[in-house]
mmCIF file of the N, C-alpha and C atoms, coordinates in Angstrom:
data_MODEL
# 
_entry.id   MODEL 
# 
loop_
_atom_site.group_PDB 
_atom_site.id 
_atom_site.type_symbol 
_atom_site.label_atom_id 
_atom_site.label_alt_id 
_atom_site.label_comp_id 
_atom_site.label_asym_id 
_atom_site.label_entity_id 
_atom_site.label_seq_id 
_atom_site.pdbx_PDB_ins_code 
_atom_site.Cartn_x 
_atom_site.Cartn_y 
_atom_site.Cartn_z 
_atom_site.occupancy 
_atom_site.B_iso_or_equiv 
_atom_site.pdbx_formal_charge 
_atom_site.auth_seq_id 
_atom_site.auth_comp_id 
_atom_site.auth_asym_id 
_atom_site.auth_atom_id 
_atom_site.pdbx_PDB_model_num 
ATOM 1   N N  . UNK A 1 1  ? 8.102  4.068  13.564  1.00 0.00 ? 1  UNK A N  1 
ATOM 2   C CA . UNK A 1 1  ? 8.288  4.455  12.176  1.00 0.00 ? 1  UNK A CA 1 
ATOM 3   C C  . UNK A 1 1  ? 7.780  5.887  11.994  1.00 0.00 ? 1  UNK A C  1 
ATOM 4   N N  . UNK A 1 2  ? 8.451  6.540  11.438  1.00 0.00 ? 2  UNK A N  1 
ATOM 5   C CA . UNK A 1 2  ? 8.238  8.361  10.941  1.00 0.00 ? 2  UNK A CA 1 
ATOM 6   C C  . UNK A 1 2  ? 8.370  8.233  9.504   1.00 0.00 ? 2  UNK A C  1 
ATOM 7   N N  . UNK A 1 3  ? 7.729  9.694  9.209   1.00 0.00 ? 3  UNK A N  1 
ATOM 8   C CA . UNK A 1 3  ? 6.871  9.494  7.736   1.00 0.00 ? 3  UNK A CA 1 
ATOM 9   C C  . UNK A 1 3  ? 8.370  9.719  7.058   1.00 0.00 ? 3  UNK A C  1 
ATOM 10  N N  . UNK A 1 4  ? 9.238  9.912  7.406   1.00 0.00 ? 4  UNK A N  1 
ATOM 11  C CA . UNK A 1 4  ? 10.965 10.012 6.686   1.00 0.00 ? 4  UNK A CA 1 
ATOM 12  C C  . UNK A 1 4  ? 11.517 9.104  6.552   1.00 0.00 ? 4  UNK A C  1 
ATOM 13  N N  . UNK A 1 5  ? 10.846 7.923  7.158   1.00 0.00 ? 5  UNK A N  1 
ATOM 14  C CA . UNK A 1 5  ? 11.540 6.546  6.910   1.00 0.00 ? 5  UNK A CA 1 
ATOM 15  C C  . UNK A 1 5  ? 10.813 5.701  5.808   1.00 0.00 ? 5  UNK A C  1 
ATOM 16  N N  . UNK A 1 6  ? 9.770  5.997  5.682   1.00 0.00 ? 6  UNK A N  1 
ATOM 17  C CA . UNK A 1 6  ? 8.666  5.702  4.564   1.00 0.00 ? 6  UNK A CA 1 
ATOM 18  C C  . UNK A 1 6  ? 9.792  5.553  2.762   1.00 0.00 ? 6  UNK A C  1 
ATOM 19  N N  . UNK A 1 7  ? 9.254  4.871  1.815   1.00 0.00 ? 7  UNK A N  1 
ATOM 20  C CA . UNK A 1 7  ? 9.732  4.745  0.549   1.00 0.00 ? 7  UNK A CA 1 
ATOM 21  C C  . UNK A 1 7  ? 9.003  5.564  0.040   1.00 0.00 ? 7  UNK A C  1 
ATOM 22  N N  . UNK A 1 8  ? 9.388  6.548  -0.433  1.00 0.00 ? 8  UNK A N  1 
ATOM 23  C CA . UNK A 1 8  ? 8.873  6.847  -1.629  1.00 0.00 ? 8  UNK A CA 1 
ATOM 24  C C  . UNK A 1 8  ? 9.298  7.189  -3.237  1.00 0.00 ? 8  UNK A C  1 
ATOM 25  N N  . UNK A 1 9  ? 8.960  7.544  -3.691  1.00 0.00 ? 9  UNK A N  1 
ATOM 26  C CA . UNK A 1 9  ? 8.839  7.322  -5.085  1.00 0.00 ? 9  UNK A CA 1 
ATOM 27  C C  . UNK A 1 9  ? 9.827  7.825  -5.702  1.00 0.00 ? 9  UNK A C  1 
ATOM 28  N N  . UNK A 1 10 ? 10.061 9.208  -5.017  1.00 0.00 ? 10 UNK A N  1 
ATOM 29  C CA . UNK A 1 10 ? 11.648 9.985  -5.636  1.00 0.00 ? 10 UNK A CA 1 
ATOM 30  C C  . UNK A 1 10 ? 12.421 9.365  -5.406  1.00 0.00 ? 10 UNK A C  1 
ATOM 31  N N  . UNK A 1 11 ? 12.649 8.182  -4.194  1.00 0.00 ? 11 UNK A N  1 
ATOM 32  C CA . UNK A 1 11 ? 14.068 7.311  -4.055  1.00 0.00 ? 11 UNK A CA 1 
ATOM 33  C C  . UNK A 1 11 ? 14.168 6.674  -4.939  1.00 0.00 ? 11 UNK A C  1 
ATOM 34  N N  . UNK A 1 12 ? 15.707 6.847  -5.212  1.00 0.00 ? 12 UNK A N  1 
ATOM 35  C CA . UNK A 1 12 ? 16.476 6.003  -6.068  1.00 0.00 ? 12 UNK A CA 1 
ATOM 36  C C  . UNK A 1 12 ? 16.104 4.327  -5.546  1.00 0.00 ? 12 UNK A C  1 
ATOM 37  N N  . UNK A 1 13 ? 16.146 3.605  -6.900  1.00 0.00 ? 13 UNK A N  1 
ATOM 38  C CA . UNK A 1 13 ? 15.618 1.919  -6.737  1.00 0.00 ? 13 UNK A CA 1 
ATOM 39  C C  . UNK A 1 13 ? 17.403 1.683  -5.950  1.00 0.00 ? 13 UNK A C  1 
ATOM 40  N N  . UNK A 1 14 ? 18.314 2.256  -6.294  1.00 0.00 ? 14 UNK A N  1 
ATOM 41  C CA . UNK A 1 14 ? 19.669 1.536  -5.760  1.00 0.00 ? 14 UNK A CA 1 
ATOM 42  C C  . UNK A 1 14 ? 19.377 1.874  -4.469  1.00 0.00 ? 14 UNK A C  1 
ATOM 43  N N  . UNK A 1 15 ? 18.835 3.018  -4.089  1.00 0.00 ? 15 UNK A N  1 
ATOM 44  C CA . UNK A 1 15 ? 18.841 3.499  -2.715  1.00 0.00 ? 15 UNK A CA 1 
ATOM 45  C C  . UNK A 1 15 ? 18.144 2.533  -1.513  1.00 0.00 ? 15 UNK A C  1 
ATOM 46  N N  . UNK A 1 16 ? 16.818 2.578  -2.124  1.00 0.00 ? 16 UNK A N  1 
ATOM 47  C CA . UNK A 1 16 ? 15.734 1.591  -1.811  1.00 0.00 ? 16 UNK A CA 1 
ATOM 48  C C  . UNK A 1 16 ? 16.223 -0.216 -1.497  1.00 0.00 ? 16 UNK A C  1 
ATOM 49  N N  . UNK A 1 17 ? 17.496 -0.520 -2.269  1.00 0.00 ? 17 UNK A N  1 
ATOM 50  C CA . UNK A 1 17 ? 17.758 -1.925 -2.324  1.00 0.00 ? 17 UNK A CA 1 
ATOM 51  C C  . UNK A 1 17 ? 18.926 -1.934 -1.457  1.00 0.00 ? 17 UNK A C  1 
ATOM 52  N N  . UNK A 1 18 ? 20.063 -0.653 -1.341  1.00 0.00 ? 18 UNK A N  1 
ATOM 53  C CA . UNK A 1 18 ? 20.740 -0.876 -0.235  1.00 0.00 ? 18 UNK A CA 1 
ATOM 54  C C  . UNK A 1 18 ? 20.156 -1.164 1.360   1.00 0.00 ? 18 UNK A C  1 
ATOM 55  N N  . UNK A 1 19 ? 19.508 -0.111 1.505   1.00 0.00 ? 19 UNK A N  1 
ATOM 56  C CA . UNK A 1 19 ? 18.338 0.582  3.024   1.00 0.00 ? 19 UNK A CA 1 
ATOM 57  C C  . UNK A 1 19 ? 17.682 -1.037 3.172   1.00 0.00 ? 19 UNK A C  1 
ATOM 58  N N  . UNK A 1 20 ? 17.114 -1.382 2.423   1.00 0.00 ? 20 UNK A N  1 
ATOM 59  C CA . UNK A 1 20 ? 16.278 -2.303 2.364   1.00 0.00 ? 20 UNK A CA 1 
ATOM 60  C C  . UNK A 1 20 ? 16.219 -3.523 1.806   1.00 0.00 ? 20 UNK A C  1 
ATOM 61  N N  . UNK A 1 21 ? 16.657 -4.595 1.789   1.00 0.00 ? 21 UNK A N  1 
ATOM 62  C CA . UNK A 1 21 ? 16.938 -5.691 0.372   1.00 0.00 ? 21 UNK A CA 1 
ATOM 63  C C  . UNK A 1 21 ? 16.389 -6.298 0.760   1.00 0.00 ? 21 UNK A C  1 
ATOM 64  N N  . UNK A 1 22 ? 14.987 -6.165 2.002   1.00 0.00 ? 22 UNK A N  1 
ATOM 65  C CA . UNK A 1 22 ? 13.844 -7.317 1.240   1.00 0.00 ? 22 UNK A CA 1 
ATOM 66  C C  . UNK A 1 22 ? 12.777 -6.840 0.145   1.00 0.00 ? 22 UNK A C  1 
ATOM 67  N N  . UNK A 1 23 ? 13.284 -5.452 -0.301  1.00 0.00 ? 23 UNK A N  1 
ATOM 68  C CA . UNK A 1 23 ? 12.485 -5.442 -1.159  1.00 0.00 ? 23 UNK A CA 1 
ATOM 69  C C  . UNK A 1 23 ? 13.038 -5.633 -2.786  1.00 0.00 ? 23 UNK A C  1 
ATOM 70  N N  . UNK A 1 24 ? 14.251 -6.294 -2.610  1.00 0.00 ? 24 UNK A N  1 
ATOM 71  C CA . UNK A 1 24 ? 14.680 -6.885 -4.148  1.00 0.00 ? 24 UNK A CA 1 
ATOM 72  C C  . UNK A 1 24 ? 13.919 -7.824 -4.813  1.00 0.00 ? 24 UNK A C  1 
ATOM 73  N N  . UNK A 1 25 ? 13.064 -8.329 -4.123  1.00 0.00 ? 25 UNK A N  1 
ATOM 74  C CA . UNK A 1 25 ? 12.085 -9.136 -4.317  1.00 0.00 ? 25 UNK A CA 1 
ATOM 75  C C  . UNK A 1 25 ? 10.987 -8.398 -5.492  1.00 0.00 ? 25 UNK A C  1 
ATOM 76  N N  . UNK A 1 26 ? 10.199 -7.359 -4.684  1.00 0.00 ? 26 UNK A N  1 
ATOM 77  C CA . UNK A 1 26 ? 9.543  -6.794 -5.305  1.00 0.00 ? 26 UNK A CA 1 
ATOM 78  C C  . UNK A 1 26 ? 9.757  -6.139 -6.645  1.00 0.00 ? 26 UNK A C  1 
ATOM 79  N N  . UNK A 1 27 ? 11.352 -5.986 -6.603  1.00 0.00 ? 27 UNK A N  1 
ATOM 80  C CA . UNK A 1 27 ? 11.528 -5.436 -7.592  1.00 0.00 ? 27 UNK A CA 1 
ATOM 81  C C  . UNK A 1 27 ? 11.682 -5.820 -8.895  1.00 0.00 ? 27 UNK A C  1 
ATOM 82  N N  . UNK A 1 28 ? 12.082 -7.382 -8.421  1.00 0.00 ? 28 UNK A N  1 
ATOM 83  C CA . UNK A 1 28 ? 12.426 -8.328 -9.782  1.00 0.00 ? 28 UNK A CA 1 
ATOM 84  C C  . UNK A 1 28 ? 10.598 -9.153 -10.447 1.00 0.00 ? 28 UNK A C  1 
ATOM 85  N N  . UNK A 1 29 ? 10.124 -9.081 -9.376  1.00 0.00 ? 29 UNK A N  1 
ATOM 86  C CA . UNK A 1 29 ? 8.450  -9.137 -9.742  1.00 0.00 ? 29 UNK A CA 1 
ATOM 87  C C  . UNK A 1 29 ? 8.023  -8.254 -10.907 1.00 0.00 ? 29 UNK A C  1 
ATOM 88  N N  . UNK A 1 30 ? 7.923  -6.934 -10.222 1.00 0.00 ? 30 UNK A N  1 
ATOM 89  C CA . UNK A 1 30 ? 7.750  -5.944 -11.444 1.00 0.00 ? 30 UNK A CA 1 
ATOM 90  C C  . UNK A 1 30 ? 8.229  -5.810 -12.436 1.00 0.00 ? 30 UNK A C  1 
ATOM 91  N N  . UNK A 1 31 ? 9.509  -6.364 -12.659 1.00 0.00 ? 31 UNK A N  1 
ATOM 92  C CA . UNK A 1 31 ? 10.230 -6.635 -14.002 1.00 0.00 ? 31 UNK A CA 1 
ATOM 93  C C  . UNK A 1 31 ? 11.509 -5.676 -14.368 1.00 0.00 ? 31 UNK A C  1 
ATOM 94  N N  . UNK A 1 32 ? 11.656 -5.086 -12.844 1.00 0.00 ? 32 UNK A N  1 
ATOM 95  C CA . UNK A 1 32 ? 12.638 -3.697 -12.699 1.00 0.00 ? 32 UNK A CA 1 
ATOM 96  C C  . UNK A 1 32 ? 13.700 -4.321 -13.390 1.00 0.00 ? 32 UNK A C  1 
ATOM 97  N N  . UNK A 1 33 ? 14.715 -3.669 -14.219 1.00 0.00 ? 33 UNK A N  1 
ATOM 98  C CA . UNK A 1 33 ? 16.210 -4.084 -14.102 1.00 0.00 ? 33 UNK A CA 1 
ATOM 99  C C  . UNK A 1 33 ? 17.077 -3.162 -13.491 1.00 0.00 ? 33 UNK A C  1 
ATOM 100 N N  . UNK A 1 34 ? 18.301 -4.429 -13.580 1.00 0.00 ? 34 UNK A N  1 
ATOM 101 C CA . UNK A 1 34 ? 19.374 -3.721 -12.509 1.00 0.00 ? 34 UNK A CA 1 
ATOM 102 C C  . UNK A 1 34 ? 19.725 -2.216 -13.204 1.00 0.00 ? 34 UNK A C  1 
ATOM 103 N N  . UNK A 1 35 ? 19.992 -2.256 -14.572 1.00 0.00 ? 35 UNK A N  1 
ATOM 104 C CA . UNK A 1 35 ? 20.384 -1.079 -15.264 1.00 0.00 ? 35 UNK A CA 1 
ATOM 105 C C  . UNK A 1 35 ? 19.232 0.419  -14.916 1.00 0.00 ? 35 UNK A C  1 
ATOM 106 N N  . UNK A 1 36 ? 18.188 0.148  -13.998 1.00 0.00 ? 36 UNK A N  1 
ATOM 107 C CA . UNK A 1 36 ? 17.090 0.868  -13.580 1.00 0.00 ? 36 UNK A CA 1 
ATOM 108 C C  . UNK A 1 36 ? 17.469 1.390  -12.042 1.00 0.00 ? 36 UNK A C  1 
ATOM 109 N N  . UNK A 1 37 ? 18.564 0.713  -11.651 1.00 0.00 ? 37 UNK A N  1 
ATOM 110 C CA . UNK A 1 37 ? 18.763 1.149  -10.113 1.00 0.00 ? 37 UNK A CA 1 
ATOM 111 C C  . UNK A 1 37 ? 19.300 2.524  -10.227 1.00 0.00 ? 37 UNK A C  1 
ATOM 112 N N  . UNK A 1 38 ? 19.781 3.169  -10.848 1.00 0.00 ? 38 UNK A N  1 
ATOM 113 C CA . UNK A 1 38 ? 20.380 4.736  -10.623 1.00 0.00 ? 38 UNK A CA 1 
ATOM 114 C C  . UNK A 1 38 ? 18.929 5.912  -10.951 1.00 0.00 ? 38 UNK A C  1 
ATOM 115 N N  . UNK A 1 39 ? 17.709 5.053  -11.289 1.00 0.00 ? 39 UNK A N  1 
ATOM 116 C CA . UNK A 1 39 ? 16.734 6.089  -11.647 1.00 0.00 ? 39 UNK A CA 1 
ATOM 117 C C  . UNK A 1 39 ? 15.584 5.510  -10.480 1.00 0.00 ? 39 UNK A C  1 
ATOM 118 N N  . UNK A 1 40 ? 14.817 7.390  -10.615 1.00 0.00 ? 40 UNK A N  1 
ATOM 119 C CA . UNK A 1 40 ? 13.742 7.003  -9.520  1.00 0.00 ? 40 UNK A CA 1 
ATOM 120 C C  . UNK A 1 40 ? 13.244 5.983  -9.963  1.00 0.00 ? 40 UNK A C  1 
ATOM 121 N N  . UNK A 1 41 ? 12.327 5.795  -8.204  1.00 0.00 ? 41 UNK A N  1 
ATOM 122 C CA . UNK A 1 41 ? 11.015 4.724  -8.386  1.00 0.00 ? 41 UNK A CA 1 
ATOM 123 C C  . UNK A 1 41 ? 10.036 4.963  -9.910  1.00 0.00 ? 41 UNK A C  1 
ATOM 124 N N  . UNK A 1 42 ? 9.787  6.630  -9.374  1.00 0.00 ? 42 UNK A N  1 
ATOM 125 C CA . UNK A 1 42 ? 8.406  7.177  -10.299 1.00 0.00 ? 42 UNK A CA 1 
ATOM 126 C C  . UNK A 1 42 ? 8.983  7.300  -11.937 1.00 0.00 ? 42 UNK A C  1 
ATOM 127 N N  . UNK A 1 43 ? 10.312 7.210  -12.133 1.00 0.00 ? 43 UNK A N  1 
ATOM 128 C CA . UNK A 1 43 ? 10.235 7.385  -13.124 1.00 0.00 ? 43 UNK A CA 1 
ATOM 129 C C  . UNK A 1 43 ? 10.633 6.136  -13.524 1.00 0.00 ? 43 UNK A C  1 
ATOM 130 N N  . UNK A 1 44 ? 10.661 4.706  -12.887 1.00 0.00 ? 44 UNK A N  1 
ATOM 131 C CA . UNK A 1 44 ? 10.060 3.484  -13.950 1.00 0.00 ? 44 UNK A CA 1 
ATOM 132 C C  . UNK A 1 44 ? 9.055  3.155  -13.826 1.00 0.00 ? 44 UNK A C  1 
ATOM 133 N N  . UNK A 1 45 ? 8.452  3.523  -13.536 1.00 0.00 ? 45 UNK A N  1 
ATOM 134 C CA . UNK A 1 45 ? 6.891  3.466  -13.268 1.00 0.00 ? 45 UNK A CA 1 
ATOM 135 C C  . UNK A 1 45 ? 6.367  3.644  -14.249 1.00 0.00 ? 45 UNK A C  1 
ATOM 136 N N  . UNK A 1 46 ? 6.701  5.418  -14.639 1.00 0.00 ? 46 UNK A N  1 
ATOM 137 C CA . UNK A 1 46 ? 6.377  5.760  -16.165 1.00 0.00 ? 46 UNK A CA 1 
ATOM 138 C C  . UNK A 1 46 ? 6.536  4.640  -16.756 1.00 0.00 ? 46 UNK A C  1 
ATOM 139 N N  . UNK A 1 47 ? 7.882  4.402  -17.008 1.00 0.00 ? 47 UNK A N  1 
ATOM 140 C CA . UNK A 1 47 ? 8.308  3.498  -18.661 1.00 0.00 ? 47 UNK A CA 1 
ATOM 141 C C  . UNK A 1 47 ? 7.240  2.674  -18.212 1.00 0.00 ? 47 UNK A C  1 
ATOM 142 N N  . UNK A 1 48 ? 7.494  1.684  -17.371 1.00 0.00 ? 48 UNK A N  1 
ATOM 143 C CA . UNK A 1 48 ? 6.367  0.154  -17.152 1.00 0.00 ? 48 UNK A CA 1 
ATOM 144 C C  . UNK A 1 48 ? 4.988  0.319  -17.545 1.00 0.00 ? 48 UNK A C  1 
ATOM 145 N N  . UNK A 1 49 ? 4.336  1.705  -17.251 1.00 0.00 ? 49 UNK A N  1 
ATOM 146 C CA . UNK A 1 49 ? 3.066  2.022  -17.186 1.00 0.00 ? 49 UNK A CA 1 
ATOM 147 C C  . UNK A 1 49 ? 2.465  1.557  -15.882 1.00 0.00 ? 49 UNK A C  1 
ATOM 148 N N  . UNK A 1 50 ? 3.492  1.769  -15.066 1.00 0.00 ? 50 UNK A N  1 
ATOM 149 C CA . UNK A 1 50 ? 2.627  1.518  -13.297 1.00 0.00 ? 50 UNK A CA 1 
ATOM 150 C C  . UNK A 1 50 ? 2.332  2.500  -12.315 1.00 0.00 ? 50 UNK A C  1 
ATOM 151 N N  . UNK A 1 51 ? 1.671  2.610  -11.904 1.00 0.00 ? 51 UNK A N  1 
ATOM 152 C CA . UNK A 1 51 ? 1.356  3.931  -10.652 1.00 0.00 ? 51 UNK A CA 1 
ATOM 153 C C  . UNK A 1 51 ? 2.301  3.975  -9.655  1.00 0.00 ? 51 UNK A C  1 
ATOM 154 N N  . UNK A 1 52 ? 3.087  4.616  -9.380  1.00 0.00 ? 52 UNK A N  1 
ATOM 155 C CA . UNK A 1 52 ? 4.226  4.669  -8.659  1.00 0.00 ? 52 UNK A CA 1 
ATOM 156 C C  . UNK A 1 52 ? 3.298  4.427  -7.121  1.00 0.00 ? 52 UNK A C  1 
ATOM 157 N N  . UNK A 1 53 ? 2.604  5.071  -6.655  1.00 0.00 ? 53 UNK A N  1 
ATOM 158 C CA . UNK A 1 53 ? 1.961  5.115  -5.515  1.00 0.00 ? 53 UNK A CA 1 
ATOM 159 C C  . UNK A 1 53 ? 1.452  3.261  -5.332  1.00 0.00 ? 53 UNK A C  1 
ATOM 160 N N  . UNK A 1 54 ? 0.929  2.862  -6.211  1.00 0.00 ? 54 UNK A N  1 
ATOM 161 C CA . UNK A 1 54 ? 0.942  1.383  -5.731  1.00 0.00 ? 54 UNK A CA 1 
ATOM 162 C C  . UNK A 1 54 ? 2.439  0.907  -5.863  1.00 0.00 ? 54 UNK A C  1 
ATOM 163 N N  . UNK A 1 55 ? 3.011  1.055  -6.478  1.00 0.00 ? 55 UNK A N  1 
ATOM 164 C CA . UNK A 1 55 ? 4.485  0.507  -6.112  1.00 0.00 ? 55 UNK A CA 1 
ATOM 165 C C  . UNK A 1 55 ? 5.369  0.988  -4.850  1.00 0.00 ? 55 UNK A C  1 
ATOM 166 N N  . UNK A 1 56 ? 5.284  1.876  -4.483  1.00 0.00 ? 56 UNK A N  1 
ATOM 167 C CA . UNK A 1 56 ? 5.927  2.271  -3.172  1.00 0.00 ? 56 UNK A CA 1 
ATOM 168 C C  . UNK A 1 56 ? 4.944  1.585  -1.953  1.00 0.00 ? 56 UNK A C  1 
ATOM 169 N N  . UNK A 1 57 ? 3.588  1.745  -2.172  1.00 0.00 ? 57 UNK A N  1 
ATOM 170 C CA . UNK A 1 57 ? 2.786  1.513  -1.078  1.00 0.00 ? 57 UNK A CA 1 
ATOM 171 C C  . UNK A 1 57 ? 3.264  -0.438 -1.153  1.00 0.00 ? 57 UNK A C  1 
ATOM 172 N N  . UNK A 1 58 ? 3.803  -1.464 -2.097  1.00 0.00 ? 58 UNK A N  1 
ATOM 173 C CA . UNK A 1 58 ? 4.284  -2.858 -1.613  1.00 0.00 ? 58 UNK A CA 1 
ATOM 174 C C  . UNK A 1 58 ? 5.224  -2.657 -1.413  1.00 0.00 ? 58 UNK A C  1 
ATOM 175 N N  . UNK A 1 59 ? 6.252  -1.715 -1.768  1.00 0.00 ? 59 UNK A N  1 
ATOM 176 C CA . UNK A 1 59 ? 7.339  -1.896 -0.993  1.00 0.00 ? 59 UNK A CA 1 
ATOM 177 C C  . UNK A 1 59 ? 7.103  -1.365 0.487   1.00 0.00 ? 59 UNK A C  1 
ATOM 178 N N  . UNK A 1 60 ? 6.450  -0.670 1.406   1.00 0.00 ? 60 UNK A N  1 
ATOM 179 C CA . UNK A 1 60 ? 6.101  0.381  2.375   1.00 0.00 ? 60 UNK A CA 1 
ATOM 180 C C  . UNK A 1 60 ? 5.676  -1.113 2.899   1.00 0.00 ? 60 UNK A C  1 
ATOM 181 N N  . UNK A 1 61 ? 4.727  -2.231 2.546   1.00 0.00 ? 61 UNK A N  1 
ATOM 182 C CA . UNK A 1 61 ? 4.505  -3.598 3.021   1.00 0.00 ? 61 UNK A CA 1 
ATOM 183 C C  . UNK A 1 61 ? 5.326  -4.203 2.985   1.00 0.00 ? 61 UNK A C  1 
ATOM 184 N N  . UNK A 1 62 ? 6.031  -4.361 2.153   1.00 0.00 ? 62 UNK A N  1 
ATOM 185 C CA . UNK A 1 62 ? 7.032  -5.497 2.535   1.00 0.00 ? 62 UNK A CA 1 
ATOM 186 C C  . UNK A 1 62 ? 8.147  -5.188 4.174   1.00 0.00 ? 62 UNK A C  1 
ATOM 187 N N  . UNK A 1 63 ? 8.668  -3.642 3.880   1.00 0.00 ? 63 UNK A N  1 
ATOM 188 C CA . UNK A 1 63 ? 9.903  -3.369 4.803   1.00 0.00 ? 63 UNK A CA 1 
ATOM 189 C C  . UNK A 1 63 ? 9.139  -2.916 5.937   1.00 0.00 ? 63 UNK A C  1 
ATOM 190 N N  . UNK A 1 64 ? 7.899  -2.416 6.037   1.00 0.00 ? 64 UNK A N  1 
ATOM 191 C CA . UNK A 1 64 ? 7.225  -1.982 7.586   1.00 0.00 ? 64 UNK A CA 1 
ATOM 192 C C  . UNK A 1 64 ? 6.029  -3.347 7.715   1.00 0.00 ? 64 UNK A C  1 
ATOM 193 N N  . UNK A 1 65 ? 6.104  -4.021 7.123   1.00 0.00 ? 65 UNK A N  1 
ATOM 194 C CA . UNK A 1 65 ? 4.939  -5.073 7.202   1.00 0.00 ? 65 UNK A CA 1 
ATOM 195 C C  . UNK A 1 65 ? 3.615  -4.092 7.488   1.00 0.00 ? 65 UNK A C  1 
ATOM 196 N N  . UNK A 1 66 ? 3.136  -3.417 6.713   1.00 0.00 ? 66 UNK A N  1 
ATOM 197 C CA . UNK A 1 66 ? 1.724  -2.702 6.637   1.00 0.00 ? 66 UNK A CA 1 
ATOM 198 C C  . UNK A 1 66 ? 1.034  -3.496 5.961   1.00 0.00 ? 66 UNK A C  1 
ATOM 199 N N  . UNK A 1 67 ? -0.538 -3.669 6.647   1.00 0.00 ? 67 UNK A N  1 
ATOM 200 C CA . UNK A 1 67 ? -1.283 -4.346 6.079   1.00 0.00 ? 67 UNK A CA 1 
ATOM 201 C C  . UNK A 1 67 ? -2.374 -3.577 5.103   1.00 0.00 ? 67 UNK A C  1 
# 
């Protein structure tokens, strides 16, 4: 794994769920909606009031299994 394969926060949630769809999981946890997939991570974060950095860092667990 290289730090370019990593999630982060500027990726698009559609992007993130193609690349990756075990993390659709996570996403429906947080309360993401689908109408949220064309915008960054960080910027539903804002709306939700969540720290984008803990949200990328469970998705970064779920798809690399980091403990």
């Amino acid at each position: 794994m290289q730090f370019d394969d990593l999630i982060r926060a500027g990726m698009t949630i559609r992007e993130v769920k193609v690349n990756h769809p075990e993390t659709v999981e996570v996403f429906e946890k947080l309360g993401f909606r689908e109408s949220c997939d064309d915008c960054t991570i960080e910027s539903v974060c804002r709306k939700y009031a969540l720290l984008s950095q803990e949200v990328v860092q469970q998705l970064n667990r779920v798809v690399y299994r980091l403990a």
